[in-house]
C-alpha positions, 0 to 999 in steps of 0.5 A: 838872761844876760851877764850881771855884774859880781854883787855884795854877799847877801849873808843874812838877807833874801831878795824879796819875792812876789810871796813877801808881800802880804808880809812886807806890808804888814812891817812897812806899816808898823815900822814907818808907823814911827816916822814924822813923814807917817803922822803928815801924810797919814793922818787918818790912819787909825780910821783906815788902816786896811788903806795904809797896808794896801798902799804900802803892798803896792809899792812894794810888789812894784818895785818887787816887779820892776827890773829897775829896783832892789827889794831884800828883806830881813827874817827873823823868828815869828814874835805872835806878841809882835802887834803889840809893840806897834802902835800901828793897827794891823787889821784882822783877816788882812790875808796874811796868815800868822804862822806858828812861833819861831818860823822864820818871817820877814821883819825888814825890808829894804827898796832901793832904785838903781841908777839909769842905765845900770848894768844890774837891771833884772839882776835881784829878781825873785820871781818866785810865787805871787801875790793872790791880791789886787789890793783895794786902796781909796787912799782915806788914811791919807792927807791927800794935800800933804801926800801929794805935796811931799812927793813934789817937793821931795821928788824935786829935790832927788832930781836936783842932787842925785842925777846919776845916783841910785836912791834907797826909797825905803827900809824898815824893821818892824818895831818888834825886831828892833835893836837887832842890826837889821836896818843897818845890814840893809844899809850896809848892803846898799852902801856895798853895792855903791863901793863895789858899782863906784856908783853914789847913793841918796836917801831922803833920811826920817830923824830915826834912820839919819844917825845910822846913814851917817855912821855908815859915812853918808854925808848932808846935802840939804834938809827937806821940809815942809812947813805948818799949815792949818791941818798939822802945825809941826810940819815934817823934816827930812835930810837929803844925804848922799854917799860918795862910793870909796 
């Protein structure tokens, strides 16, 4: 293994495991569940609910696996009312066990692509464990059209402002565990390495998520929307900010 560079203290948060993933899918679709970008690409959502978990599972445990990402999560004690203060459907048997009360489980979770070239490829790796699923994912909760099209559109835009940048993809608290500070530790971690790497950092911001980055001093470069159409009227806007490292 090669040498890596000093990085920001973790203090509360873990690199993500192999393990996590079962976990991980559970609170990226309760949490995202609220996101604008949720409700135009998964519009059928409470028909398939086992699809939206397996899709969020398997880019995860991607970019668990891939040397070229940064995936930490956040724990907190176990809530068993915790599927209550979602409105997402979580199946039954989804092959995650719920432990007892108060054991320590992920509730955040946040992925972050390095930029090209970057001296810290394979540097956050957990490799412990695995995870025992091929998840089985046919993509009904989906809008294939508006799926397809927000990843063009958003992709196009990425590639147009944040060459040479790394991107957080995602970061997500389950909504039982709000209120807590762990989205923006997640954040607070990424903006870190940036500052410490002198490397600047974009995110494609939901309304929720916008005010936290920009407390953290991230700065607009241009919305991302998607207009109405016949299937969703409302349409669906992110905002493309960068952070500057200091």
């Amino acid at each position: 293994m090669g040498h890596h560079p000093s990085a920001p203290s973790l203090g509360s948060l873990r690199i993500a495991t192999p393990d996590d993933v079962l976990r991980i899918g559970i609170v990226a679709a309760a949490g995202f569940r609220y996101s604008p970008l949720f409700r135009w690409e998964r519009p059928f959502h409470a028909k398939h609910p086992e699809d939206t978990l397996a899709s969020y599972r398997t880019q995860f445990e991607a970019d668990i696996q891939s040397d070229d990402s940064v995936v930490l999560v956040q724990e907190d004690a176990y809530e068993p009312g915790e599927g209550n203060k979602t409105e997402a459907i979580i199946p039954r048997n989804n092959g995650w066990e719920p432990p007892e009360a108060g054991t320590k489980v992920v509730v955040g979770v946040m992925s972050l692509q390095l930029e090209p070239n970057s001296p810290r490829r394979g540097q956050f790796k957990g490799r412990e464990g695995s995870c025992p699923y091929r998840f089985e994912n046919d993509g009904r909760d989906l809008n294939r059209r508006h799926y397809d099209s927000w990843g063009s559109l958003s992709g196009s835009k990425k590639r147009e402002h944040c060459h040479g940048a790394s991107v957080i993809s995602m970061v997500v608290v389950h909504p039982a565990y709000w209120n807590r500070g762990y989205g923006t530790a997640l954040m607070q971690w990424a903006k870190d390495l940036s500052d410490l790497d002198r490397v600047k950092q974009c995110v494609s911001a939901a309304p929720m998520s916008e005010p936290l980055f920009l407390a953290l001093g991230f700065q607009h470069i241009c919305p991302i929307v998607a207009k109405g159409d016949e299937d969703d009227a409302e349409g669906v806007r992110t905002a493309l900010l960068e952070y500057r490292a200091t």
